[in-house]
Backbone as a printed PyTorch tensor [residue, N CA C, xyz], in Angstrom:
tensor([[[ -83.4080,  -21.8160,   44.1790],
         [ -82.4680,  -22.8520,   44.5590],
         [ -81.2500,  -22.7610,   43.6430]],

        [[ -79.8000,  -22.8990,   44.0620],
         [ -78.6130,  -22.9670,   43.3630],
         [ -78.6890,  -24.0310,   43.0040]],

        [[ -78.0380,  -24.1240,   41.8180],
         [ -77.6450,  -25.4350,   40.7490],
         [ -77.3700,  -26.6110,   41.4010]],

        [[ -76.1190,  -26.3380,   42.5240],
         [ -75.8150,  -27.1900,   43.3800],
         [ -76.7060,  -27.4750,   44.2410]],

        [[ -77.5140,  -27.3650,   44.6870],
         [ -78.7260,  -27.5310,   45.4460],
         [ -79.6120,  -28.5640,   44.4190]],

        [[ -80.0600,  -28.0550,   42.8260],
         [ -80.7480,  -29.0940,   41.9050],
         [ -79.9220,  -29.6800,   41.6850]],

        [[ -78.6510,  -30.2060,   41.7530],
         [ -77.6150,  -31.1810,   41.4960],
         [ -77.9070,  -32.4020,   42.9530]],

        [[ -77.7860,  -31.3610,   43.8520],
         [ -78.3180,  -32.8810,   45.0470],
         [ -79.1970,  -33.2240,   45.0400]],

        [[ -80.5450,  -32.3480,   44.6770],
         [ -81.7040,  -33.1940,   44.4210],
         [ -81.7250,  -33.8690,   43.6390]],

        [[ -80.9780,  -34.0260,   43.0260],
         [ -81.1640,  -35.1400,   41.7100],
         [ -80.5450,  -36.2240,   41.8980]],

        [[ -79.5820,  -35.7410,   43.0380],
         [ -78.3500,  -37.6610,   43.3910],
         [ -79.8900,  -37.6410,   44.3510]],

        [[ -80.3120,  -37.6540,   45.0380],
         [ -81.1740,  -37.8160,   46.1670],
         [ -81.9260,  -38.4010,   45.4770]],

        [[ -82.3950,  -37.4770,   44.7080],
         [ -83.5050,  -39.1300,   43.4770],
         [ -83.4810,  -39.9360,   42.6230]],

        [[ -81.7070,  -39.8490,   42.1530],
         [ -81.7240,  -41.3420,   41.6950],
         [ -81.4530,  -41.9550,   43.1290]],

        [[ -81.0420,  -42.0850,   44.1520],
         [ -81.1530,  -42.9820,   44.8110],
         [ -82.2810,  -43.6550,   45.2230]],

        [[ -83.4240,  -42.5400,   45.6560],
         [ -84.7570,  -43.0770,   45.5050],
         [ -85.0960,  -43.9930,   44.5230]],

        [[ -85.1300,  -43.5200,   42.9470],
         [ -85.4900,  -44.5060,   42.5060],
         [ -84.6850,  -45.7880,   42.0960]],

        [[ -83.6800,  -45.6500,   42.8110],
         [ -82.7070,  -46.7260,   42.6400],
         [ -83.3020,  -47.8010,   43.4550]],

        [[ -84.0040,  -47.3820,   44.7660],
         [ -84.3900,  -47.8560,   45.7730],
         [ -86.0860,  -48.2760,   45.3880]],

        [[ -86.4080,  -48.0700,   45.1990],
         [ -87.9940,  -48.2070,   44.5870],
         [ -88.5390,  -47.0840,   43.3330]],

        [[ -88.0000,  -48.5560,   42.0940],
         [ -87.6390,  -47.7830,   40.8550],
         [ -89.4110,  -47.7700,   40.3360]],

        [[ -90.7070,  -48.1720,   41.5040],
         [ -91.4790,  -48.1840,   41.2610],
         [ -92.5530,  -47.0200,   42.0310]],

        [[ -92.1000,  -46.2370,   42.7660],
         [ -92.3170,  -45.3880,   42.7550],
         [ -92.1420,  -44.2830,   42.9620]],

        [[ -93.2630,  -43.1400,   42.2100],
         [ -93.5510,  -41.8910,   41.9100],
         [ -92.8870,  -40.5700,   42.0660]],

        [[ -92.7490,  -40.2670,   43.3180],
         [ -92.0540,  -39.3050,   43.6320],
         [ -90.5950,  -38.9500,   43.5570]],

        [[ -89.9160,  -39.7970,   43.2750],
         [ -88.4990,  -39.9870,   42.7980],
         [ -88.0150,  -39.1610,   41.5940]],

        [[ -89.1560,  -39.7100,   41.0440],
         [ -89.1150,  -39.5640,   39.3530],
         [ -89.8000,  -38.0780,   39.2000]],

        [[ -90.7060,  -37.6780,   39.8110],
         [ -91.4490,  -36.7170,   39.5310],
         [ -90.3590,  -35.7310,   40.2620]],

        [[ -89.9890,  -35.5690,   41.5370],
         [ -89.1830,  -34.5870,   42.2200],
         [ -87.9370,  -34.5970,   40.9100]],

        [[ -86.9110,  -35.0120,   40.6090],
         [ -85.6310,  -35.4090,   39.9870],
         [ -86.1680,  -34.4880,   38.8110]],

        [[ -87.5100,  -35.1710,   37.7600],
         [ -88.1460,  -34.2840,   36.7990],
         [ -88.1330,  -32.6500,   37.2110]],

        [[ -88.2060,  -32.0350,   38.2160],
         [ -88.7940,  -30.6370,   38.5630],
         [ -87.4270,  -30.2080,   39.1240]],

        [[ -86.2790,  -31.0250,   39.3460],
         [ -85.2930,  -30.4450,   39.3790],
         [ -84.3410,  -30.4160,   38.1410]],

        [[ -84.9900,  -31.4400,   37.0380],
         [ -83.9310,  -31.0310,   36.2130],
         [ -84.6940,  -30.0950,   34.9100]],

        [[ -86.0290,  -29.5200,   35.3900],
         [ -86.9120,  -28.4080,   34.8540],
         [ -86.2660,  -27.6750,   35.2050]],

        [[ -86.2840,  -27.3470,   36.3230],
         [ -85.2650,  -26.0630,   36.6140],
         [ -83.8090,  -25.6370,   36.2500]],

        [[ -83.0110,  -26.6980,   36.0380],
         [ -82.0160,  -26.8600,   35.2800],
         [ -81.9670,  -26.4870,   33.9280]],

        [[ -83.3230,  -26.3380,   33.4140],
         [ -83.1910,  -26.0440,   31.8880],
         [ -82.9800,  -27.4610,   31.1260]],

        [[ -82.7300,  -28.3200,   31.9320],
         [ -82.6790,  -29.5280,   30.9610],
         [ -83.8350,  -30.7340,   31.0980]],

        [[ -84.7020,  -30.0590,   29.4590],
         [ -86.0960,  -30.3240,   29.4470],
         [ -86.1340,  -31.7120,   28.9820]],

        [[ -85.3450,  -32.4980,   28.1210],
         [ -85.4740,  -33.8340,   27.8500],
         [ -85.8120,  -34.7110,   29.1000]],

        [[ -84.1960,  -34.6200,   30.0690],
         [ -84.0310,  -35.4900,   31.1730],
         [ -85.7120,  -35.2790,   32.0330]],

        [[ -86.2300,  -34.1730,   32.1570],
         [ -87.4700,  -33.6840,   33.0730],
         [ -88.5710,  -34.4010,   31.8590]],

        [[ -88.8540,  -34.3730,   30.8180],
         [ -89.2990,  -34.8510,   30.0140],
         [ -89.6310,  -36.6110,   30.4860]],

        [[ -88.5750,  -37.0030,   30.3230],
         [ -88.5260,  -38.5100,   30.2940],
         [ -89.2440,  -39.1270,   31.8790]],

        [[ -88.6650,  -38.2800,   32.7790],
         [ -88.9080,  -38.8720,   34.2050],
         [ -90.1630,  -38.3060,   34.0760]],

        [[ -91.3140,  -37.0280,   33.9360],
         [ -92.4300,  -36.8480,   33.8490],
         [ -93.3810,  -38.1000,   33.1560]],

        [[ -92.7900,  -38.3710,   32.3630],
         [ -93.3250,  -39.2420,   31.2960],
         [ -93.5510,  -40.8660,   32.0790]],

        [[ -92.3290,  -41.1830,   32.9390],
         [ -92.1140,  -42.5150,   33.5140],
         [ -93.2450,  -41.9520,   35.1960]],

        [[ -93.2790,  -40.9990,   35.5360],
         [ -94.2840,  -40.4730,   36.8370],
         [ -95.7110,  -40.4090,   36.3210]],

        [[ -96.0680,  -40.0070,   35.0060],
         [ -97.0270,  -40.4010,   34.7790],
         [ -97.3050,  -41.8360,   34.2440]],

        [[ -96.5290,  -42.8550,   33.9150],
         [ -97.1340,  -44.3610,   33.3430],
         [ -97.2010,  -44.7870,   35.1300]],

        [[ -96.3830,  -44.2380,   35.9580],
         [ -97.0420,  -45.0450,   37.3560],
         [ -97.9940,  -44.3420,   38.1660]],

        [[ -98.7450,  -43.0180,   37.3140],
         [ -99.6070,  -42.6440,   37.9730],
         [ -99.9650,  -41.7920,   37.5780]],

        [[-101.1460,  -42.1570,   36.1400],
         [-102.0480,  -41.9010,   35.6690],
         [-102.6170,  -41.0740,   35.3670]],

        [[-103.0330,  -40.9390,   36.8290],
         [-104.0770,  -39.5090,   37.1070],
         [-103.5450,  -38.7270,   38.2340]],

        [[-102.0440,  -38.3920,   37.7910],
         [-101.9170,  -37.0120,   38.7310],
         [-101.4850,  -35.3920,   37.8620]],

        [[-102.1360,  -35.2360,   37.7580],
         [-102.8180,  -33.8030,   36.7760],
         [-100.9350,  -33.2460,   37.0770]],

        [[-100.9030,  -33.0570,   37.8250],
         [ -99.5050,  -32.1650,   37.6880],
         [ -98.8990,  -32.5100,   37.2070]],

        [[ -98.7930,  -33.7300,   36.8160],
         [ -97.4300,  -34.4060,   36.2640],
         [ -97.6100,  -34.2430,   34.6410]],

        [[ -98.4730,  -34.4620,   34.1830],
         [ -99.2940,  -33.6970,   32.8340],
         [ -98.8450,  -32.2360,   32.7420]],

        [[ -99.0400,  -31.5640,   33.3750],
         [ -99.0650,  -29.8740,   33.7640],
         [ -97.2890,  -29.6820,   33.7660]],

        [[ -96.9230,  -30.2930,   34.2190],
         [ -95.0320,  -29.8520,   34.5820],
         [ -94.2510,  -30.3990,   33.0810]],

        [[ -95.3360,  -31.4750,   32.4330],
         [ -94.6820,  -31.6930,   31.1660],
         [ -95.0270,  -30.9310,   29.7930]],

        [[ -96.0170,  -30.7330,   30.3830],
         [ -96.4130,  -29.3460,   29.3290],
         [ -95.5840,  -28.0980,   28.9090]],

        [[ -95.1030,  -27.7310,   30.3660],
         [ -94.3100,  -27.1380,   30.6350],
         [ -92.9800,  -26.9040,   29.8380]],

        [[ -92.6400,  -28.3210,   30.0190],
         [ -91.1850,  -28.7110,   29.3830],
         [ -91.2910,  -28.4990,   27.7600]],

        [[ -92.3310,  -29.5670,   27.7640],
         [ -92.5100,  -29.4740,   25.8690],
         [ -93.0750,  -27.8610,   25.5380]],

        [[ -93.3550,  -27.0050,   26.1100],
         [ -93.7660,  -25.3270,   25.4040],
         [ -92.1940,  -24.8300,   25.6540]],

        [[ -91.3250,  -25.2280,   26.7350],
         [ -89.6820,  -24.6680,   26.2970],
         [ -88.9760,  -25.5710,   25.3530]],

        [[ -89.8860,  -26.5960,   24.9850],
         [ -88.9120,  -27.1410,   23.6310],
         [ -89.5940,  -26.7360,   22.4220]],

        [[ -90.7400,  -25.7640,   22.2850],
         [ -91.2230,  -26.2510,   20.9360],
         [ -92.3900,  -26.5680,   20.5050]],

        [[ -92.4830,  -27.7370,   21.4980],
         [ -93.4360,  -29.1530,   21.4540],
         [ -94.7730,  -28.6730,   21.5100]],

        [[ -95.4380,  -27.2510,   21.1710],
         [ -96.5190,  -27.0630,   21.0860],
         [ -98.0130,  -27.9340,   21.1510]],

        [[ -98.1650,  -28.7210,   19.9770],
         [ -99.2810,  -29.5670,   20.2940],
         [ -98.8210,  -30.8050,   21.4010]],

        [[ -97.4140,  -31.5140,   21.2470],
         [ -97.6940,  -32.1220,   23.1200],
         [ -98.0080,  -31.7870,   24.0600]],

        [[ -97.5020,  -29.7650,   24.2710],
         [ -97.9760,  -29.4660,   25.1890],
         [ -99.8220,  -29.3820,   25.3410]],

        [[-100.1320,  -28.8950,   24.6410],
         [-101.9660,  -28.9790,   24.8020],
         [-102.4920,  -30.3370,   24.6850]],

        [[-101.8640,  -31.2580,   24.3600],
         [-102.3120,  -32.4280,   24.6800],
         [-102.1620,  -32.6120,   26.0250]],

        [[-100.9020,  -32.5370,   26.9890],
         [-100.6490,  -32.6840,   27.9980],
         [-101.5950,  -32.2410,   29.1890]],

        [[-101.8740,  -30.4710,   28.3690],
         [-102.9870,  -29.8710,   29.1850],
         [-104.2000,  -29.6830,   29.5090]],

        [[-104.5680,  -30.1880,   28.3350],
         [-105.5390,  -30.9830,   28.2640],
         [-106.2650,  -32.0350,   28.8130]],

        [[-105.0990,  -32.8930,   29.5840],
         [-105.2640,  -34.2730,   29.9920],
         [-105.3300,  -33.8920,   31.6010]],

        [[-104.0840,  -32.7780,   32.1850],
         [-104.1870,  -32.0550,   33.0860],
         [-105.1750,  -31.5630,   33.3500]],

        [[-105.9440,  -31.3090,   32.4160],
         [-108.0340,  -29.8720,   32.7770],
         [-108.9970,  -30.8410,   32.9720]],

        [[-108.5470,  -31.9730,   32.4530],
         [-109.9530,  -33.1610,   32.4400],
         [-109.7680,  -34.1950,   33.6150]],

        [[-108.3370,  -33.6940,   34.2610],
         [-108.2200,  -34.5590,   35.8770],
         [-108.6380,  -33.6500,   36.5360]],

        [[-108.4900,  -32.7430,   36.6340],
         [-108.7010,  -31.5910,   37.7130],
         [-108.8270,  -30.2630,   36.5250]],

        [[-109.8510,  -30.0320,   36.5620],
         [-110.4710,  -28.5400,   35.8170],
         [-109.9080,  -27.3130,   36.4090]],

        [[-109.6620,  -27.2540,   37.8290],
         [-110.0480,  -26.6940,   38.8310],
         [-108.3580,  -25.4000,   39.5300]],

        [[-107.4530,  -26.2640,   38.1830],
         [-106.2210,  -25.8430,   38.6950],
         [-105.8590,  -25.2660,   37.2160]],

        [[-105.4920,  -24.1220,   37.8720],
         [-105.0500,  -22.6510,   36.8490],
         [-103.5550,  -23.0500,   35.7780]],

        [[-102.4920,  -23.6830,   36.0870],
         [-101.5080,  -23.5590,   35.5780],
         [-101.6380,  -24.6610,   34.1960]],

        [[-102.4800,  -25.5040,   34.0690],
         [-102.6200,  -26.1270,   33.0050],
         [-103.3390,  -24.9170,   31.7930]],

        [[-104.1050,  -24.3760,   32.1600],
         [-104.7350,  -23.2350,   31.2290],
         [-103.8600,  -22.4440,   31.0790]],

        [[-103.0630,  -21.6930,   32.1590],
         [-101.5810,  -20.9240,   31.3890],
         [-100.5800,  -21.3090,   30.7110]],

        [[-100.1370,  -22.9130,   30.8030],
         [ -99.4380,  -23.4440,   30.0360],
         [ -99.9130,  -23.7620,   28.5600]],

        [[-101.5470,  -23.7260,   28.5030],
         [-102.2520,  -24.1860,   27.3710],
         [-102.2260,  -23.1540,   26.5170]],

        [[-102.3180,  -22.1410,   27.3630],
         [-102.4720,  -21.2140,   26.4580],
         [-101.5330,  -20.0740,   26.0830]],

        [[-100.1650,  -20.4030,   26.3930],
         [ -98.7500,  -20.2740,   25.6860],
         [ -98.6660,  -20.8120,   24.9560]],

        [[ -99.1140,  -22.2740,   24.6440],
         [ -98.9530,  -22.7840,   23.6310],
         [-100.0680,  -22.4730,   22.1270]],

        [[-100.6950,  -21.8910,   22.6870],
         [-101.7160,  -21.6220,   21.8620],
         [-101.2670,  -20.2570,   21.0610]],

        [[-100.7100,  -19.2490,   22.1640],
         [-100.2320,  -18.2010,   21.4820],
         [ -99.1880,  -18.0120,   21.0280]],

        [[ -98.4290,  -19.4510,   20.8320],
         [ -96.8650,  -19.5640,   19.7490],
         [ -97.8480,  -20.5400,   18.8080]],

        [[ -98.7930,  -20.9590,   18.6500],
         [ -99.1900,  -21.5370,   17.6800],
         [ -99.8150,  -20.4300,   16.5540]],

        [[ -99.9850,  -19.0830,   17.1580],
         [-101.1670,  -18.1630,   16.9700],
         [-102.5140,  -18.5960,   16.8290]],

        [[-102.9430,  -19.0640,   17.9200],
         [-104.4890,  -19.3400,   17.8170],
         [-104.7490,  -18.5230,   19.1100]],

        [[-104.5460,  -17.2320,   18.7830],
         [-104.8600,  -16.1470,   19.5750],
         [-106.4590,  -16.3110,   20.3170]],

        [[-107.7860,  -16.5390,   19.3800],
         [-108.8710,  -16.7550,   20.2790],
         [-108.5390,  -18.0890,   21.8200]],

        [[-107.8090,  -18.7590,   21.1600],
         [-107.6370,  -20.2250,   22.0410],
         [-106.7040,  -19.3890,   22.9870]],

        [[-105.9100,  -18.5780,   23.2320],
         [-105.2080,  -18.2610,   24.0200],
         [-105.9580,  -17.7860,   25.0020]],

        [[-106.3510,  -16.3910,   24.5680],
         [-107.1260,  -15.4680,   25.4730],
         [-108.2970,  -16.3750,   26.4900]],

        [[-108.9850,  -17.4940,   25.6820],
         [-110.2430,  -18.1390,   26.6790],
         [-108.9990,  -18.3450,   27.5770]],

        [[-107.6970,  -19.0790,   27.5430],
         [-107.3540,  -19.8070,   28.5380],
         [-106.2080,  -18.8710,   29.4500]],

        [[-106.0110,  -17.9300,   28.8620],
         [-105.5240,  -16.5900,   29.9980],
         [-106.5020,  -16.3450,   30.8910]],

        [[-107.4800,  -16.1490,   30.3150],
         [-109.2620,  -15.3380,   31.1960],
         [-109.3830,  -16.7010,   31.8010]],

        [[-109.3790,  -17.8370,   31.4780],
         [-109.9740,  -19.0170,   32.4250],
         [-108.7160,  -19.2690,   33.8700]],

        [[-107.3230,  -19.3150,   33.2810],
         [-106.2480,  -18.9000,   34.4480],
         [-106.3470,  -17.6080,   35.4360]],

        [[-106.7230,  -16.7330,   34.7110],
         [-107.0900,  -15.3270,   35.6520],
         [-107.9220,  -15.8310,   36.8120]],

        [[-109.1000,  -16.4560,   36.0710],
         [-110.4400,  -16.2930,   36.9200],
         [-110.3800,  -17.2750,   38.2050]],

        [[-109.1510,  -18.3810,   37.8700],
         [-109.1420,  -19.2660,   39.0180],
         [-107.8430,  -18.8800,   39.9180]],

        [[-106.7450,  -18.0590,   39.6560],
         [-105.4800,  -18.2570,   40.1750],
         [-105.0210,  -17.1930,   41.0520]],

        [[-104.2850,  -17.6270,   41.9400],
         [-104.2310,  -16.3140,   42.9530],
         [-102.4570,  -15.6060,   43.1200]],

        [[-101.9140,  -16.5450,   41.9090],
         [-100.8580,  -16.1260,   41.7520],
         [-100.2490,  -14.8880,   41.5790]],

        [[ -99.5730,  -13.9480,   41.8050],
         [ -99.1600,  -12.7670,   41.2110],
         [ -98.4380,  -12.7110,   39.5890]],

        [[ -97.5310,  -13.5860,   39.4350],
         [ -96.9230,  -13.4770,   38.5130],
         [ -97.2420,  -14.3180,   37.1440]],

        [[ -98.5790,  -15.6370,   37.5710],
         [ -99.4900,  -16.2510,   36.5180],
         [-100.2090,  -14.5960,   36.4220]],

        [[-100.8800,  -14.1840,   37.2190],
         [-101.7990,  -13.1180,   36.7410],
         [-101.1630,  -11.4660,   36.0700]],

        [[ -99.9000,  -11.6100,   36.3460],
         [ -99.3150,  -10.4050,   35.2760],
         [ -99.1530,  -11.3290,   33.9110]],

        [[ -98.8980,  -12.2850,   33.6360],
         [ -98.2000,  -12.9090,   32.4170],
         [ -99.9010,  -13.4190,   31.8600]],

        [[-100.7120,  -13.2790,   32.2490],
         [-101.9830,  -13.5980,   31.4760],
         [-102.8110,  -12.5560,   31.1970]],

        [[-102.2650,  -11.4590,   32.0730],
         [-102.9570,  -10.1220,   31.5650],
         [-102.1070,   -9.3620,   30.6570]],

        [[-100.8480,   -9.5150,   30.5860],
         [-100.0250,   -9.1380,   29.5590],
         [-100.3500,   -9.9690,   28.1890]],

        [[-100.1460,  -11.0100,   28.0860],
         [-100.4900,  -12.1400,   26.8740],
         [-101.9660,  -11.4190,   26.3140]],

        [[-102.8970,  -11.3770,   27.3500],
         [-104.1240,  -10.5720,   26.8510],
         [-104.7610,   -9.8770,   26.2700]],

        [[-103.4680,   -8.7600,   26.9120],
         [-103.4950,   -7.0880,   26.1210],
         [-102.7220,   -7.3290,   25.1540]],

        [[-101.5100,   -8.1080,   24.9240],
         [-100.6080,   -8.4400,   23.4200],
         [-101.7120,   -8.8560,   22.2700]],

        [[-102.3340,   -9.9830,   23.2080],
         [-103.4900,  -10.5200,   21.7400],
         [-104.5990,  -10.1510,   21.3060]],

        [[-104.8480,   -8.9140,   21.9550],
         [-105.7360,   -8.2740,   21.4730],
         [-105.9240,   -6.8200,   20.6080]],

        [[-104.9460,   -6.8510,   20.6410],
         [-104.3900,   -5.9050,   19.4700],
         [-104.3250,   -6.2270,   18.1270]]])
């Protein structure tokens, strides 16, 4: 998607949540467009306000993880993903996000379980080059 394209999605959802500043999807869509933007605070904050109105939706955990491993935010992120594996076990991108963060922390064993645990569930092409690469890096 062009910039200008995440620029209208984002007037599109503040109007949403201008319109019902109570819910979810406003906040969460607007968040994943201004992820893509590179601008991880603003996606930060609205993840943060998508999860206090809804709890238990594992992705929204998972997309902020996201954000905080391009800021840095290492242990938020495995907290995040964490919280993401214990709503739903069952979905691969919380274990690849977990375990980027694990391998800028260098806790190389913690990485590799959660590359091999993303492998074993994901049918992605490009999760499964970037976890078999991370793999063969950390095992050297």
């Amino acid at each position: 998607m062009l910039k200008e394209q995440y620029d209208l999605a984002i007037a599109d959802c503040d109007k949403a949540v201008e319109l019902d500043p109570n819910g979810i999807f406003g906040y969460f869509i607007r968040a994943k467009a201004y992820s893509k933007k590179g601008q991880y605070n603003l996606a930060i904050a609205d993840y943060s306000k998508a999860i206090e109105l809804a709890p238990n939706l594992p992705v929204a955990y998972n997309n902020r993880a996201y954000c905080y491993n391009n800021k840095g935010r290492y242990d938020l992120a495995i907290a995040d993903c964490n919280k993401a594996i214990e709503l739903d076990p069952n979905h691969a991108a919380p274990y690849k996000n977990r375990g980027i963060a694990y391998k800028e922390k260098g806790k190389k064993a913690e990485a590799i379980a959660d590359f091999e645990k993303c492998l074993a569930i994901t049918d992605n092409p490009g999760w499964v080059e970037l976890c078999r690469e991370s793999i063969e890096e950390l095992s050297k």
